[in-house]
Phi, psi and omega in degrees: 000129191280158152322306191303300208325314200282008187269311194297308213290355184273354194281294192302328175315273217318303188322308206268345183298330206283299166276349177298328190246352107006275207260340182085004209227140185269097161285125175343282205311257247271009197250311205274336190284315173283353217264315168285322147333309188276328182284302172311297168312320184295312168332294160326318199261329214090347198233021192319329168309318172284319185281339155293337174281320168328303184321283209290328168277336168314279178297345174322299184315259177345282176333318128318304203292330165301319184282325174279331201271354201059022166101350165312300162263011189175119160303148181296324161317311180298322156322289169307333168291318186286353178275336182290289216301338158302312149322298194273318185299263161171191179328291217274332182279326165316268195283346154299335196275328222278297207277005164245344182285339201265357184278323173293322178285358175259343145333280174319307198295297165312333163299283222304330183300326172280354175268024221324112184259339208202114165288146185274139192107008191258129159325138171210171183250117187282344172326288205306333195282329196260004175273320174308328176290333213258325207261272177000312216262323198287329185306269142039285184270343165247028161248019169091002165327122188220000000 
């Protein structure tokens, strides 16, 4: 995975984390302009058939979770972030990133429940949970993890 890739998806991260805890909210306009970005390099690269399956297995999760919960427990906006992060990762590294952003926000949740900081059942924001997880992975792959 080239520089740039991790650059545009870390650039699109900061925006939506910023409004997710900002605002609670994803916006389209700031979702689809990197997503094609993220598309045209896998392209570039060869591999765009991995950054659509990544994409498509990324968001899948949210995406169900959004669908059983009614939108309660998880947003749609989260899904589309996590479909950029599949772009740029692929599958394995994607959903690995997928499974430490949900280890950091059930961490994270439970610390703030138990000091209480945070009622259980309280909205909180997953964005910021998937860039750590998005961070966790490039660290990761570059102290040689595999």
């Amino acid at each position: 995975m080239s520089w740039l890739t991790l650059a545009v998806l870390a650039a699109a991260l900061a925006v939506h984390v910023t409004t997710d805890l900002r605002e609670g909210y994803v916006y389209d306009v700031a979702v689809y302009p990197p997503l094609l970005v993220l598309a045209a390099l896998a392209w570039g690269a060869g591999r765009l058939a991995d950054g659509c399956t990544g994409a498509l297995a990324c968001a899948a999760v949210p995406a169900a979770l959004t669908a059983v919960t009614r939108g309660r427990g998880m947003g749609i906006g989260d899904a589309k972030v996590a479909g950029l992060m599949g772009m740029a990762l692929g599958p394995s590294a994607g959903v690995l990133a997928l499974g430490c952003s949900f280890m950091w926000g059930a961490g994270v949740a439970l610390a703030l429940v138990a000091v209480r900081r945070l009622r259980w059942g309280a909205r909180m924001a997953f964005v910021p949970f998937l860039g750590l997880g998005f961070l966790t992975v490039v660290f990761m792959q570059h102290a040689g993890v595999r």
